[in-house]
C-alpha positions as CSV (number, residue, x, y, z in Angstrom):
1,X,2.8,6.6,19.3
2,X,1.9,3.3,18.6
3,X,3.6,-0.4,18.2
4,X,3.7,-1.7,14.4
5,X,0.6,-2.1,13.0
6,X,-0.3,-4.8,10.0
7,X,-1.3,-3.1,7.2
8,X,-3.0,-5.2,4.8
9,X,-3.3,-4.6,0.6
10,X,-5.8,-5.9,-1.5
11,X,-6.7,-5.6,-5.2
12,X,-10.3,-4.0,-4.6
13,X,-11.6,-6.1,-1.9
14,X,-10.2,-4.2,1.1
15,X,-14.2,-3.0,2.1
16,X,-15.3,-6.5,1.9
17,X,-12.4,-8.0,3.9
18,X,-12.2,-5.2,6.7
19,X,-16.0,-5.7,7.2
20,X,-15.5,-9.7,7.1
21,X,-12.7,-8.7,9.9
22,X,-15.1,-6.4,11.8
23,X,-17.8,-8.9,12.0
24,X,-15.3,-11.2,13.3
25,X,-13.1,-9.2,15.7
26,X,-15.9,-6.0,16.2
27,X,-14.4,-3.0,17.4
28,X,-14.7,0.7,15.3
29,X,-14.4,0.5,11.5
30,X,-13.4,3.8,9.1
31,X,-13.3,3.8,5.9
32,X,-11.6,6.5,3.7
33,X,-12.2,6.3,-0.3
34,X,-9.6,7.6,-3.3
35,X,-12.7,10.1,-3.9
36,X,-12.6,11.7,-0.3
37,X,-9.4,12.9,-1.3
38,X,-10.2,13.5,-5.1
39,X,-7.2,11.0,-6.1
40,X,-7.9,10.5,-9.4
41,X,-7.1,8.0,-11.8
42,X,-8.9,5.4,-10.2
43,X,-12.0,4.4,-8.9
44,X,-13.6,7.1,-6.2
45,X,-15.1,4.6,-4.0
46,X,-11.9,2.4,-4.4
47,X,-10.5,1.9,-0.2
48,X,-7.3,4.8,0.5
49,X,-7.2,3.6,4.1
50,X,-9.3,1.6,6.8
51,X,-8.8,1.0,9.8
52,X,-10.4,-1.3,12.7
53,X,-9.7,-0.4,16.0
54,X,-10.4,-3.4,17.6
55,X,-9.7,-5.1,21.7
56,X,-6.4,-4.0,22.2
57,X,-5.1,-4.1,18.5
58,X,-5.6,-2.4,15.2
59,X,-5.5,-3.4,11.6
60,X,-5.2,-1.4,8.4
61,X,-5.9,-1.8,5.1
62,X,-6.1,-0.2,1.5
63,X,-6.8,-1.3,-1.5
64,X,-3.7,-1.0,-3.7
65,X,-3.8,2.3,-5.1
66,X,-4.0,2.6,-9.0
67,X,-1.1,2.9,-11.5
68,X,0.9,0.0,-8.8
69,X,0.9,-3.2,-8.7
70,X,-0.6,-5.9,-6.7
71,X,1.8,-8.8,-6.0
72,X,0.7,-12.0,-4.0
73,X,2.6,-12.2,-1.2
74,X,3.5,-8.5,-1.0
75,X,-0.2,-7.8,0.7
76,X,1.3,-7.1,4.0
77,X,3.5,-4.4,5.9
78,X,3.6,-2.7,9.0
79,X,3.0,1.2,9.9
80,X,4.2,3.4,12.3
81,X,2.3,5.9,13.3
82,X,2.3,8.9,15.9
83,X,2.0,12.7,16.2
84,X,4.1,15.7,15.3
85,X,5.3,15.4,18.6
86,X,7.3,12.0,17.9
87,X,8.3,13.3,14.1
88,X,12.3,12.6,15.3
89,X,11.7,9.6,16.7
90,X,9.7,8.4,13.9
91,X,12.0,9.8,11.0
92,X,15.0,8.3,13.0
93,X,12.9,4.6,12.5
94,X,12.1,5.4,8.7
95,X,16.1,6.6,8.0
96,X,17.3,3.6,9.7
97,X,14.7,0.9,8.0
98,X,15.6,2.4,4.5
99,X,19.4,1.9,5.0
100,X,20.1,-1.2,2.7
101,X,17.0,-1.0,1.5
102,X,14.5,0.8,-0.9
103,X,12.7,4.2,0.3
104,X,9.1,3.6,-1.9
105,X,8.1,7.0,-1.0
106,X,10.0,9.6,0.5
107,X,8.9,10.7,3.7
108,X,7.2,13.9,2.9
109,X,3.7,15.8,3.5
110,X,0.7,14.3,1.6
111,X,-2.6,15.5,0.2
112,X,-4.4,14.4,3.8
113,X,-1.5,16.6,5.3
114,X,0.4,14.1,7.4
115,X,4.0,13.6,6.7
116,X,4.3,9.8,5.1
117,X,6.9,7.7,3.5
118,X,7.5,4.3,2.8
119,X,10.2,2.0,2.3
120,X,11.2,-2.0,1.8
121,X,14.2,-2.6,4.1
122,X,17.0,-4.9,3.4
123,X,15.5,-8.2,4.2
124,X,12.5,-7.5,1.9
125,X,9.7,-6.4,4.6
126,X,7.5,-3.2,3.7
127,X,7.4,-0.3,6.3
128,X,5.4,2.4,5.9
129,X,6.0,6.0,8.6
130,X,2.9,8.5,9.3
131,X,3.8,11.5,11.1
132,X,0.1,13.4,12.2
133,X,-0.2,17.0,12.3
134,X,-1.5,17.1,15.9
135,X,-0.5,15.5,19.3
């Protein structure tokens, strides 16, 4: 499993900033488009997750997906990730950071077949939980 991870949102410039960030901190960069999964309603080449796995850290981005908004200031929150092995522990974090707060997305399985939800807790940060199908 691993520690929170920043997960950055842009308004169609999350290629262009996660290659500015490669160049600057190298490490492996992936990019996954809206198209690879056939999300439609936006465009296919738009950025549905990135991530750079760089010298003991990684960063993840998207940009923000279509049909919600953007807000300045909001471009930020952090993920927790791990496998199916961890799904209690990790559903016991995403229960516990949605009381007082707002669940965004219900934690629930997803097109790319992970379990995700997300939520704002009560003092306004964003979480986001990814629960893998392997371990």
């Amino acid at each position: 499993m691993s520690l929170p991870t920043p997960y950055l949102s842009f308004h169609g410039q999350a290629r262009e900033a996660m290659e500015f960030y490669h160049s600057v901190f190298g490490g492996e960069l992936t990019f996954s488009t809206y198209g690879d999964f056939g999300f439609e309603g936006g465009p296919a080449d738009g950025i549905m997750h990135s991530t750079l796995k760089g010298d003991g850290f990684d960063l993840m981005a998207s940009d923000t997906p279509p049909g919600m908004p953007h807000q300045e200031g909001s471009s930020i929150s952090l993920s927790l990730a791990g496998p199916k092995a961890d799904e209690d522990r990790l559903r016991g974090w995403f229960e516990k950071l949605c009381e007082g707060g707002k669940v965004t997305m219900p934690l629930e399985e997803q097109m790319w077949g992970d379990l995700y939800g997300a939520c704002t807790d009560r003092y306004g940060l964003n979480w986001m939980v990814d629960i893998g199908q392997e371990d």
